[in-house]
Structure formats: C-alpha cells, structure tokens
N, CA, C and O atoms as CSV, one atom per row, in Angstrom:
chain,resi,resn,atom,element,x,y,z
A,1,UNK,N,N,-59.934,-30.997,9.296
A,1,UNK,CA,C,-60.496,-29.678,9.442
A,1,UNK,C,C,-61.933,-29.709,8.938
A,1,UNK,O,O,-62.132,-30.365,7.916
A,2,UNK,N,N,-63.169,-28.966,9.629
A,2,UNK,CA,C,-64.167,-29.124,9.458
A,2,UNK,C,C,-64.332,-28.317,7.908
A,2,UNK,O,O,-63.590,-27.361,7.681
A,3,UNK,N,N,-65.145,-28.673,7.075
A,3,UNK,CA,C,-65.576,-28.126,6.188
A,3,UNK,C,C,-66.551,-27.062,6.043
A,3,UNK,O,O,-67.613,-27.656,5.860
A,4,UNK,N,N,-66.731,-26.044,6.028
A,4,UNK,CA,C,-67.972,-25.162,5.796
A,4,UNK,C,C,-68.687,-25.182,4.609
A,4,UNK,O,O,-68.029,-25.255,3.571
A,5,UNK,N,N,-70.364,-25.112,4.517
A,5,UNK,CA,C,-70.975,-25.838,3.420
A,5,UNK,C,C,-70.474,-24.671,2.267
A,5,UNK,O,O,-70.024,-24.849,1.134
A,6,UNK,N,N,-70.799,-23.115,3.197
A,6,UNK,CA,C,-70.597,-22.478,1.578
A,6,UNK,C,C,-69.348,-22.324,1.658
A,6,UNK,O,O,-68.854,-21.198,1.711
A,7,UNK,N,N,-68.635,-23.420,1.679
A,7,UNK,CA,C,-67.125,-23.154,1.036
A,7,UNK,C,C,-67.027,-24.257,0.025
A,7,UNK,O,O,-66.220,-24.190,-0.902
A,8,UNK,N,N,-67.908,-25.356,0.207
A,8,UNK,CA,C,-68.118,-26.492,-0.862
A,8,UNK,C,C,-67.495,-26.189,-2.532
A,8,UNK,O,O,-67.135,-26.974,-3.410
A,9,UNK,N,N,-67.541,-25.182,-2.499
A,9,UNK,CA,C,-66.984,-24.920,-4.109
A,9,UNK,C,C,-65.896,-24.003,-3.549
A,9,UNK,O,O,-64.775,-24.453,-3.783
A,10,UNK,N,N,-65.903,-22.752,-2.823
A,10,UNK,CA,C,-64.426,-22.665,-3.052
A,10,UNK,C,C,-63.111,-23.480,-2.585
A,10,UNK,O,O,-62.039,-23.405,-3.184
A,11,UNK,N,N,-63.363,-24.364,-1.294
A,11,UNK,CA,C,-62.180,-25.010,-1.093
A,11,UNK,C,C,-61.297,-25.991,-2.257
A,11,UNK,O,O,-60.082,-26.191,-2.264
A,12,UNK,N,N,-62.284,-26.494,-3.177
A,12,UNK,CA,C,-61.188,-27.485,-4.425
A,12,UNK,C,C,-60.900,-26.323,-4.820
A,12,UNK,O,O,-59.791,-26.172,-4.308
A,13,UNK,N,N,-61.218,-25.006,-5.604
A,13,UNK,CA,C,-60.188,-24.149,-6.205
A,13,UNK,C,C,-59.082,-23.450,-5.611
A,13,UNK,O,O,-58.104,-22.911,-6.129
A,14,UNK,N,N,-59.526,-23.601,-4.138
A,14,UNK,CA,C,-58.205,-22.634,-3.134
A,14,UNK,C,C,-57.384,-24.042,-3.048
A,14,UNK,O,O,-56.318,-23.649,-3.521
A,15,UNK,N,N,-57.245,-24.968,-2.853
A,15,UNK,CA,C,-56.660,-26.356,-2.984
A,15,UNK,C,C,-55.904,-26.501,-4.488
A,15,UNK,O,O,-54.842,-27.125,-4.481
A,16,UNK,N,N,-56.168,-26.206,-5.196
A,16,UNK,CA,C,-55.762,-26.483,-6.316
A,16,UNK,C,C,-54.801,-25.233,-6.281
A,16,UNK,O,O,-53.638,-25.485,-6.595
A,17,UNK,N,N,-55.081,-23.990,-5.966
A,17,UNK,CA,C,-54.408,-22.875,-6.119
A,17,UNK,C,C,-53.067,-22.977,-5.098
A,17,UNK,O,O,-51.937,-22.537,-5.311
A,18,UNK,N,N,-53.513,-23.625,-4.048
A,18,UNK,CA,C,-52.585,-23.882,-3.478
A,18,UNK,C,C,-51.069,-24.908,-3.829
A,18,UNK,O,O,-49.854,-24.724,-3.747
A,19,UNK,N,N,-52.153,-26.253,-4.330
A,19,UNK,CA,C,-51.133,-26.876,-4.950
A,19,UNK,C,C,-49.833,-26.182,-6.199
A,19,UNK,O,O,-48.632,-26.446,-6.264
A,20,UNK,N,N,-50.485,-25.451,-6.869
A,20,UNK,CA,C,-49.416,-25.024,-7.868
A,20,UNK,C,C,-48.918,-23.906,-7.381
A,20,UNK,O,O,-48.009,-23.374,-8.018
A,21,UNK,N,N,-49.400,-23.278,-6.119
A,21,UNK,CA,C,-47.870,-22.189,-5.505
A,21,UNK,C,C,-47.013,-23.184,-5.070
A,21,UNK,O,O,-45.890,-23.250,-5.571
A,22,UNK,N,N,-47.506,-24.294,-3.863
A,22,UNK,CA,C,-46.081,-24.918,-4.134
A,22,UNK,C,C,-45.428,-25.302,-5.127
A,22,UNK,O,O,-44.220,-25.229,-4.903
A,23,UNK,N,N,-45.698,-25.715,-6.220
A,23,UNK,CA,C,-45.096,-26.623,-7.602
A,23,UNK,C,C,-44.685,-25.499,-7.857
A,23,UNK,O,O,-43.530,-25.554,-8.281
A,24,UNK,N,N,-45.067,-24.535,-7.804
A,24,UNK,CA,C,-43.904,-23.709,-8.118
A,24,UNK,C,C,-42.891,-22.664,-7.730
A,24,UNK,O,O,-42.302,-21.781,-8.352
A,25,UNK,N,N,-42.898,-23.113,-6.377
A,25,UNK,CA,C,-41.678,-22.849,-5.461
A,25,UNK,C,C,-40.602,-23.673,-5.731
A,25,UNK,O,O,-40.901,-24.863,-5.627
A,26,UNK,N,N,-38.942,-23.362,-6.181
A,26,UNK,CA,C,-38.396,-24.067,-6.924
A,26,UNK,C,C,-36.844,-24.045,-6.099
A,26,UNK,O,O,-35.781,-24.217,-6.697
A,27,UNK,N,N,-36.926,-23.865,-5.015
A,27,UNK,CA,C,-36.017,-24.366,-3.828
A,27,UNK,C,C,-36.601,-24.998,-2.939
A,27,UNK,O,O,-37.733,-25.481,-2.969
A,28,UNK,N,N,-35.762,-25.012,-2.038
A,28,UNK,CA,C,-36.690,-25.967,-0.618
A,28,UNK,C,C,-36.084,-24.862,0.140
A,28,UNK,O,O,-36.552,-25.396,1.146
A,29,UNK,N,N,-35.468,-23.800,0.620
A,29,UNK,CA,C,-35.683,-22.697,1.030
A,29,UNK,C,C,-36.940,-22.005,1.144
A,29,UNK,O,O,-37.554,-21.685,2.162
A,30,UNK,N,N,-37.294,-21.782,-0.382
A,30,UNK,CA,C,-38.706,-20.736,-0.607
A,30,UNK,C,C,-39.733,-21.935,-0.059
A,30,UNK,O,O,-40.614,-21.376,0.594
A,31,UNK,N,N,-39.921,-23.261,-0.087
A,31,UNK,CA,C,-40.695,-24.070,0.797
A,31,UNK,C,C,-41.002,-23.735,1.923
A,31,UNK,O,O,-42.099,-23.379,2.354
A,32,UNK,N,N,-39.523,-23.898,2.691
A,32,UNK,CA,C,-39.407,-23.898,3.996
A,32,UNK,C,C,-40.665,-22.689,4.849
A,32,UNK,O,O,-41.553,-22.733,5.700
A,33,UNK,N,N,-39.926,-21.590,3.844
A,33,UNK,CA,C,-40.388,-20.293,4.222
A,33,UNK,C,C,-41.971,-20.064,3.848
A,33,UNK,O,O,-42.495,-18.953,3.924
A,34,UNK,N,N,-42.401,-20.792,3.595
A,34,UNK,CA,C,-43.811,-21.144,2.878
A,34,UNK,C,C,-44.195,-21.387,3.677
A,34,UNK,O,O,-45.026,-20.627,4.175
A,35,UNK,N,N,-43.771,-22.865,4.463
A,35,UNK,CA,C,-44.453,-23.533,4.991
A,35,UNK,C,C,-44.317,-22.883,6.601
A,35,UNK,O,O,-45.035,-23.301,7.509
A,36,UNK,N,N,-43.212,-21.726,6.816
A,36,UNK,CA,C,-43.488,-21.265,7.906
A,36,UNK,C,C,-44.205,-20.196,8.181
A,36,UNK,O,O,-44.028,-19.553,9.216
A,37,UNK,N,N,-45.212,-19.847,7.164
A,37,UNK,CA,C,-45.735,-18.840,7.270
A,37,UNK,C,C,-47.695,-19.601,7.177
A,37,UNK,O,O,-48.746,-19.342,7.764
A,38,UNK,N,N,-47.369,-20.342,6.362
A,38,UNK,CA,C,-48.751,-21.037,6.265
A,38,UNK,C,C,-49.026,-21.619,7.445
A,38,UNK,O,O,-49.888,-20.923,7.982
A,39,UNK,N,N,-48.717,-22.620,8.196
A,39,UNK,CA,C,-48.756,-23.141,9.174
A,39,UNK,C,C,-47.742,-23.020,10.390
A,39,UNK,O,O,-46.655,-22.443,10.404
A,40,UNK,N,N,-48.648,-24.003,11.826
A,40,UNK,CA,C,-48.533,-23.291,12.831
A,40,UNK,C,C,-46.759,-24.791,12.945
A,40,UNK,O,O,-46.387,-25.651,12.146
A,41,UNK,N,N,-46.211,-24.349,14.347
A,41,UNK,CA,C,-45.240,-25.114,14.189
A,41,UNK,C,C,-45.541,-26.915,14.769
A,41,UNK,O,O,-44.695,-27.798,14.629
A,42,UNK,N,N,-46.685,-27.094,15.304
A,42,UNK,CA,C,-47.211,-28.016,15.516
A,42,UNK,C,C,-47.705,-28.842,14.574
A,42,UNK,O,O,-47.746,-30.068,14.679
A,43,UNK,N,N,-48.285,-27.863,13.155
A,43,UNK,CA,C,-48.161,-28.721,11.816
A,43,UNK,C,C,-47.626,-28.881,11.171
A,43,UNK,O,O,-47.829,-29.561,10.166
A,44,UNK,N,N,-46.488,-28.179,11.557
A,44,UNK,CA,C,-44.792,-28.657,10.618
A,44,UNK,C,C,-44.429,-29.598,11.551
A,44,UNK,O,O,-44.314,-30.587,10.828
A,45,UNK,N,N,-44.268,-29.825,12.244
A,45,UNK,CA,C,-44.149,-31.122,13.025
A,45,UNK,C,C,-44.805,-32.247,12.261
A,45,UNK,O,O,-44.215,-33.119,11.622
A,46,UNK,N,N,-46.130,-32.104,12.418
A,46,UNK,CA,C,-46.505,-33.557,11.772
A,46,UNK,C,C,-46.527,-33.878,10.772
A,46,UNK,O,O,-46.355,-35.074,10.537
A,47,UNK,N,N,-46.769,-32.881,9.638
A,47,UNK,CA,C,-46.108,-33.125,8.293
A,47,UNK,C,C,-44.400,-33.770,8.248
A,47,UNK,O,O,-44.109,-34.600,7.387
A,48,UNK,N,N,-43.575,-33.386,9.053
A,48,UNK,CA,C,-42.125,-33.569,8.783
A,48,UNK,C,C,-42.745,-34.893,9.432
A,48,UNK,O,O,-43.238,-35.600,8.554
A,49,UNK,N,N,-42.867,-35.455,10.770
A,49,UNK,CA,C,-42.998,-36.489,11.558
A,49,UNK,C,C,-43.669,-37.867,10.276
A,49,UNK,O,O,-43.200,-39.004,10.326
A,50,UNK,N,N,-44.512,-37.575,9.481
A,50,UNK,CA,C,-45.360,-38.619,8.694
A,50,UNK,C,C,-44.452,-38.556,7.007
A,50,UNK,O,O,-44.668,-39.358,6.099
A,51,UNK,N,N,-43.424,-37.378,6.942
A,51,UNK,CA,C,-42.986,-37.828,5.698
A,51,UNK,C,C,-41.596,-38.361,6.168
A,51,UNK,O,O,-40.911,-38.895,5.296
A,52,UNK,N,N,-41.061,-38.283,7.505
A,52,UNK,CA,C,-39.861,-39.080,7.783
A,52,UNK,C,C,-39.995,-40.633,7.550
A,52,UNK,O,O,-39.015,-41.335,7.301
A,53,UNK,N,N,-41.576,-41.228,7.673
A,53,UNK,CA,C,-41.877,-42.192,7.987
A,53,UNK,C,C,-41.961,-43.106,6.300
A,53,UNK,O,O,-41.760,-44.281,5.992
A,54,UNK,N,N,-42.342,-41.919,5.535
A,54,UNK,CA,C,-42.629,-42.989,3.550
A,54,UNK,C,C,-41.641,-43.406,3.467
A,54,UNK,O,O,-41.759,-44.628,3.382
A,55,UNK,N,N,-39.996,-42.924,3.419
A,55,UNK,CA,C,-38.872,-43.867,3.041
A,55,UNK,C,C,-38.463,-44.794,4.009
A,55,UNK,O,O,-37.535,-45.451,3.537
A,56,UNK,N,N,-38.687,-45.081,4.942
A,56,UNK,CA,C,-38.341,-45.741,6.184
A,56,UNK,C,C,-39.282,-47.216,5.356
A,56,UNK,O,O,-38.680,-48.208,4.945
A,57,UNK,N,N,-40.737,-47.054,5.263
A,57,UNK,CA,C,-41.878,-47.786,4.419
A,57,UNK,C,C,-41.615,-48.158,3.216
A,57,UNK,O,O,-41.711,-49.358,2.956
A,58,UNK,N,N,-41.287,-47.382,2.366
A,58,UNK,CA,C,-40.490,-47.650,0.720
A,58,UNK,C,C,-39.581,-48.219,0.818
A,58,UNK,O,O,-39.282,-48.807,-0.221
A,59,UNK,N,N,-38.721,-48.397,1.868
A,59,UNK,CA,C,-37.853,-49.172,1.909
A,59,UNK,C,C,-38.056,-50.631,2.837
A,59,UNK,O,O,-37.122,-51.290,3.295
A,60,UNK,N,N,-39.143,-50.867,2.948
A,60,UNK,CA,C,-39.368,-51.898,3.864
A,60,UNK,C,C,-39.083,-52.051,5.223
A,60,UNK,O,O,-38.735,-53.176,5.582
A,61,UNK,N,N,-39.154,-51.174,6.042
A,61,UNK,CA,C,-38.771,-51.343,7.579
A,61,UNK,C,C,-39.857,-51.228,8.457
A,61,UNK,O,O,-40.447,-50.191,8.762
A,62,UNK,N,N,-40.186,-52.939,9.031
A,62,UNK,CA,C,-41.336,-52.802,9.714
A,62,UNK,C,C,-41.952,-51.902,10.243
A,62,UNK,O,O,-41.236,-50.913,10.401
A,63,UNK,N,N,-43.174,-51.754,10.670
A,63,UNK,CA,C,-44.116,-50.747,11.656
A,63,UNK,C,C,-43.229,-50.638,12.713
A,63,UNK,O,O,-42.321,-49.820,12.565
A,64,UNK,N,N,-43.266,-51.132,13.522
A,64,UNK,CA,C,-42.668,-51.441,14.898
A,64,UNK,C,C,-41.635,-50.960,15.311
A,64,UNK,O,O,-41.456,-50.463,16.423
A,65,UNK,N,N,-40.638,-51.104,14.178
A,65,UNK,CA,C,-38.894,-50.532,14.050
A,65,UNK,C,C,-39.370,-48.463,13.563
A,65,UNK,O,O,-39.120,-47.369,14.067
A,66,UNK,N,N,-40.099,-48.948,12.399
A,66,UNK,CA,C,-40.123,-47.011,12.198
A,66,UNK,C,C,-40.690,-46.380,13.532
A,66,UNK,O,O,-40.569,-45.172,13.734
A,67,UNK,N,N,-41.365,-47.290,14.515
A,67,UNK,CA,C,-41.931,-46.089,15.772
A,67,UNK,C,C,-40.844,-46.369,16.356
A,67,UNK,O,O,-40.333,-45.254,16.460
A,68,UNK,N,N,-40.111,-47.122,16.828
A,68,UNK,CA,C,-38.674,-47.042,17.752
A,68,UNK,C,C,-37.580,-46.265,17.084
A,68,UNK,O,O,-36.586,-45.895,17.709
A,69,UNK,N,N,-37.815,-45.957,15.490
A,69,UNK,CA,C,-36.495,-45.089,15.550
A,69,UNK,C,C,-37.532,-43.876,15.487
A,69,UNK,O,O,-36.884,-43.073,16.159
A,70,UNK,N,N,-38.846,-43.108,15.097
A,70,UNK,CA,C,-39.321,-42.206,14.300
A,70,UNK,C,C,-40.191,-41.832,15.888
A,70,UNK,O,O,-40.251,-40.669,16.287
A,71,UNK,N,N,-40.576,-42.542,16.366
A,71,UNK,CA,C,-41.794,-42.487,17.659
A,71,UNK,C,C,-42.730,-42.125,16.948
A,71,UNK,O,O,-43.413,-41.415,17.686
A,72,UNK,N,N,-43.397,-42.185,15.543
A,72,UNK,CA,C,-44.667,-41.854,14.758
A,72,UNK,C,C,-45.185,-43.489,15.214
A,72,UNK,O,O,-44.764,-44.622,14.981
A,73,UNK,N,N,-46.460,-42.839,16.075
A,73,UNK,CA,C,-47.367,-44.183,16.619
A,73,UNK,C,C,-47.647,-45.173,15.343
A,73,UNK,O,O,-47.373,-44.857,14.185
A,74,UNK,N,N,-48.217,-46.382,15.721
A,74,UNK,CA,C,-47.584,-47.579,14.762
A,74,UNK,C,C,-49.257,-47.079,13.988
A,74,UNK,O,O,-49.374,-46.912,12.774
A,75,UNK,N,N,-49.990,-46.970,14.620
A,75,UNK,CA,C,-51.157,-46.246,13.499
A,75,UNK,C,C,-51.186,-45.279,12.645
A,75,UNK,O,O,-51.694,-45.310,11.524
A,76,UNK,N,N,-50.289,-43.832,13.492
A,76,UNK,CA,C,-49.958,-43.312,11.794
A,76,UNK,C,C,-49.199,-43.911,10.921
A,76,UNK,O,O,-49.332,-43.655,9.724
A,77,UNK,N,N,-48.334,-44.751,11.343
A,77,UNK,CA,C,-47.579,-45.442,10.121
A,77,UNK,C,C,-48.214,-46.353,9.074
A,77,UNK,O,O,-48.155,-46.516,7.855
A,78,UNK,N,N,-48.987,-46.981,10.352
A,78,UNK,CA,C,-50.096,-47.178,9.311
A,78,UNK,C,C,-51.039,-47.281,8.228
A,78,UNK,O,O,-51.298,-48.153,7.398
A,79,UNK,N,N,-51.694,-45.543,8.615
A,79,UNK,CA,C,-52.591,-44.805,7.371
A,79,UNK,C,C,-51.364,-44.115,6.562
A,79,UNK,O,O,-51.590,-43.516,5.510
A,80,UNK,N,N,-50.002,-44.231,7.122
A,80,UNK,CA,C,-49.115,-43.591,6.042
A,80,UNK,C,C,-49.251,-44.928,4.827
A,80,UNK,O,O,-49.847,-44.811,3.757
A,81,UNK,N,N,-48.665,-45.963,5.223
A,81,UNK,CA,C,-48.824,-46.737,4.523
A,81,UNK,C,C,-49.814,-47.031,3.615
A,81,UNK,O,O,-49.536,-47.383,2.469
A,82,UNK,N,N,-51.403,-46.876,4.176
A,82,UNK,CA,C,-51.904,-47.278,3.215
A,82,UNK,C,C,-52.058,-46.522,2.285
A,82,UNK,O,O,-52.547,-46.978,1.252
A,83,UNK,N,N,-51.663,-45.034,2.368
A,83,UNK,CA,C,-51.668,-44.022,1.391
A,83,UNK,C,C,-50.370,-44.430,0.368
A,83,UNK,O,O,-50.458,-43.836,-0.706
A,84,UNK,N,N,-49.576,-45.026,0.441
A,84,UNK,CA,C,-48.563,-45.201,0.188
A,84,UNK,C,C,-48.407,-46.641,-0.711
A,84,UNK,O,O,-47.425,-47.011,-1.355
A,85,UNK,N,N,-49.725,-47.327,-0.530
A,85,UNK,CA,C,-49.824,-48.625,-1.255
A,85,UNK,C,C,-50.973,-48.144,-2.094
A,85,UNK,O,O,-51.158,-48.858,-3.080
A,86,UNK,N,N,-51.802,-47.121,-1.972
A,86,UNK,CA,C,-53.131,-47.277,-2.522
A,86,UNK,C,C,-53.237,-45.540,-2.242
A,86,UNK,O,O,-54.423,-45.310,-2.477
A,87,UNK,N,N,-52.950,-44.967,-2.075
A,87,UNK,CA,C,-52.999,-43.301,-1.931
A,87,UNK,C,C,-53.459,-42.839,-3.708
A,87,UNK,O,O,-53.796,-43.479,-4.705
A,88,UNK,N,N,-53.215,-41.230,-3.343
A,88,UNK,CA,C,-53.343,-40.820,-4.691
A,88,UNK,C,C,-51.696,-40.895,-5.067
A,88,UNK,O,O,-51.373,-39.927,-5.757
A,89,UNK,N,N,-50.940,-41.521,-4.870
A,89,UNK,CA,C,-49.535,-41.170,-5.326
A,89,UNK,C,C,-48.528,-40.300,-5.641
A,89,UNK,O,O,-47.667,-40.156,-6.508
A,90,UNK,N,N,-49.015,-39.649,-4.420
A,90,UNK,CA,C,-48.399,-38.250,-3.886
A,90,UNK,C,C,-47.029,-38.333,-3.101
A,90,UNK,O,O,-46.117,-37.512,-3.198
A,91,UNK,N,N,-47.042,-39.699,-2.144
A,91,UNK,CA,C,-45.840,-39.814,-1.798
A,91,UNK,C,C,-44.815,-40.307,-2.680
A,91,UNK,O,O,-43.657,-39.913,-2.825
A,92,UNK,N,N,-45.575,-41.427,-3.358
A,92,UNK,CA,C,-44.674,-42.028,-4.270
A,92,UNK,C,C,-43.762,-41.194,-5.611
A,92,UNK,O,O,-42.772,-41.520,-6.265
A,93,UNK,N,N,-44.534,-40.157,-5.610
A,93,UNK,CA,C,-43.691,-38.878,-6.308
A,93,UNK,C,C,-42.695,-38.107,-6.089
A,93,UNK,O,O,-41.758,-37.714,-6.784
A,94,UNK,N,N,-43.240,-37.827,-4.317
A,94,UNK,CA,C,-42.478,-36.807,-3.598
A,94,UNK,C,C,-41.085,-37.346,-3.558
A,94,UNK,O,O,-40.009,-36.761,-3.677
A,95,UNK,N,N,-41.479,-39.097,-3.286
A,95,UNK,CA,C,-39.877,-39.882,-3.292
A,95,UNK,C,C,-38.826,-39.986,-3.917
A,95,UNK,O,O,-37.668,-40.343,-3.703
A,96,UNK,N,N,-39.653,-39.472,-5.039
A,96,UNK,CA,C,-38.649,-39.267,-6.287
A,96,UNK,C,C,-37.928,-38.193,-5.760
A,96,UNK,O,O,-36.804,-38.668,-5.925
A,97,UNK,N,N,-37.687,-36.870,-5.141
A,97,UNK,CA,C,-37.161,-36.013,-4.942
A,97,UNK,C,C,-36.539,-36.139,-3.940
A,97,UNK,O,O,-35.550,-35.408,-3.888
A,98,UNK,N,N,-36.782,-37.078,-2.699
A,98,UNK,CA,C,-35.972,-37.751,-1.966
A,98,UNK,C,C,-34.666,-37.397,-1.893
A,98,UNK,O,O,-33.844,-37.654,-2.772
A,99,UNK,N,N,-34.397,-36.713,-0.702
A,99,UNK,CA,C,-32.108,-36.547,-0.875
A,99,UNK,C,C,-31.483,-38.101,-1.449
A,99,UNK,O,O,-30.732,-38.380,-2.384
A,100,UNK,N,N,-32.229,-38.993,-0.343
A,100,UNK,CA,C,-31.925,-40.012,-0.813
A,100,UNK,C,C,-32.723,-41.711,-1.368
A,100,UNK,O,O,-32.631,-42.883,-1.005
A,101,UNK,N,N,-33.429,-40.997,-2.343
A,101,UNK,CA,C,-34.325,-41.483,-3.295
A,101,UNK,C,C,-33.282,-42.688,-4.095
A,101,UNK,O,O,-33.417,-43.854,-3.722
A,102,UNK,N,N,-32.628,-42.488,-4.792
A,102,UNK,CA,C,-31.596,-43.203,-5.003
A,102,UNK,C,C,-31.184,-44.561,-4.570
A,102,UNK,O,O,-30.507,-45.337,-5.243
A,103,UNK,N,N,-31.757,-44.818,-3.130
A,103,UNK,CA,C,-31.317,-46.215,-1.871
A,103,UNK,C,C,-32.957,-46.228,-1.480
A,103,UNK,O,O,-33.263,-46.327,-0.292
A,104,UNK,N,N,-33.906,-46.133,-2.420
A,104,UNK,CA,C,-35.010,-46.454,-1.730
A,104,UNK,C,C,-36.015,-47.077,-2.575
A,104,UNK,O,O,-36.767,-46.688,-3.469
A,105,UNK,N,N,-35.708,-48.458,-1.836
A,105,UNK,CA,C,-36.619,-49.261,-3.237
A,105,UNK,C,C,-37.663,-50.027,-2.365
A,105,UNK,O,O,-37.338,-50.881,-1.540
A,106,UNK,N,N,-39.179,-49.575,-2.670
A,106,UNK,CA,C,-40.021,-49.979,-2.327
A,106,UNK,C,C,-39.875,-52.143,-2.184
A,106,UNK,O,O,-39.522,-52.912,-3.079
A,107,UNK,N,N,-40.245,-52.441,-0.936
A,107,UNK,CA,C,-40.374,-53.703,-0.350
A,107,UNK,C,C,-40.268,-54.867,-1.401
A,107,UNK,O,O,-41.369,-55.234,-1.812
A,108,UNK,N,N,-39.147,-55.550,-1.944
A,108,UNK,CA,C,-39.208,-56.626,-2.681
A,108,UNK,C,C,-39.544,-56.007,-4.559
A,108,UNK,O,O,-40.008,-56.530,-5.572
A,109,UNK,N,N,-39.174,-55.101,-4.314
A,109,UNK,CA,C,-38.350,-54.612,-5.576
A,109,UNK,C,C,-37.231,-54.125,-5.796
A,109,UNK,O,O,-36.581,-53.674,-4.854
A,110,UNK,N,N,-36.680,-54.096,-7.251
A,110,UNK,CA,C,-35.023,-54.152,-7.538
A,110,UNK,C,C,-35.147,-52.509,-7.885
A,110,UNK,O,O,-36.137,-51.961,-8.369
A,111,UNK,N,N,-33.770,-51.815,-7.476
A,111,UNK,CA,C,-33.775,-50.483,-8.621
A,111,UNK,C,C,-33.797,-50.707,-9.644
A,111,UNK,O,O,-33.475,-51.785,-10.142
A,112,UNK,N,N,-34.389,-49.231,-10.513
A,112,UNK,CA,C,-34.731,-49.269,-11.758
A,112,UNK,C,C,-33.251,-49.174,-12.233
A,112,UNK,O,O,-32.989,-49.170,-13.436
C-alpha cells in the first residue's frame, strides 16, 4: 500500500494501535469478526492463503509440495519463508498458538 508523506508519523502510531487491538482480542471469534470488518474478503484470503503455508515450512515440506497441496505460488512461499528464517518473528510466535503447534518442529530440529 502506497504510503502518504503526511502520514509518515501517523501510520507507526495507527500500526502500533492497531497491533494491541488485536493482542487484545482474546478469542478467535472476536478476531474473526475483526478481521471481517477491517478487511475486504480478498485480503482474508491472502492472509489465511500465506499463514496456511508457515506450518507446512516449520515443518519442513518442500516449496513445490506446499504449492500442490496449498496452490500459494512457489514465490510466495518463498518470501513466506524468508520471513520465517530471518523475519521479525512474528510467525514464529503466532506458531506457538498454532491448533497444532504441538507436531510442528521447525526443519531438523527435535521438540522442546
């Protein structure tokens, strides 16, 4: 999304403000309903489409295989990945909350 200059200072505080309404939405109901009001259904699509794809990755399953089961082109899997090796560690958090976080152990590591 393009940036507007005089928004240069307010977008990190509406970003930040944003971040802690979600953190503190404390179902995945009140999410849901969040996220269907914030965005259009084309960006709930690709948000759901690119976070189906981190545990598929955390768990080691080639590029190639996550677009034949996920159809997320092998390039977003990609930049998922590299967010995901080198990101701000946003996914690697979210995973923790994972339904099934539990069976998902990043590539050539043991559970804790």
């Amino acid at each position: 999304m393009k940036q507007r200059e005089r928004d240069a200072e307010r977008a990190p505080r509406v970003r930040a403000e944003l971040a802690a309404t979600l953190a503190g939405l404390t179902d995945a109901a009140a999410v849901d309903a969040f996220l269907d009001d914030l965005c259009t259904p084309a960006e709930i699509e690709a948000l759901a489409d690119r976070w189906s794809v981190v545990p598929l990755l955390a768990g080691g399953m080639p590029y190639r295989r996550i677009y034949e089961v996920t159809g997320v082109s092998v390039t977003t899997v990609g930049r998922i990945a590299k967010c995901l090796d080198g990101g701000a560690d946003g996914y690697r958090a979210a995973l923790q909350h994972h339904p099934a976080s539990q069976h998902i152990h990043p590539a050539g590591s043991a559970p804790a």
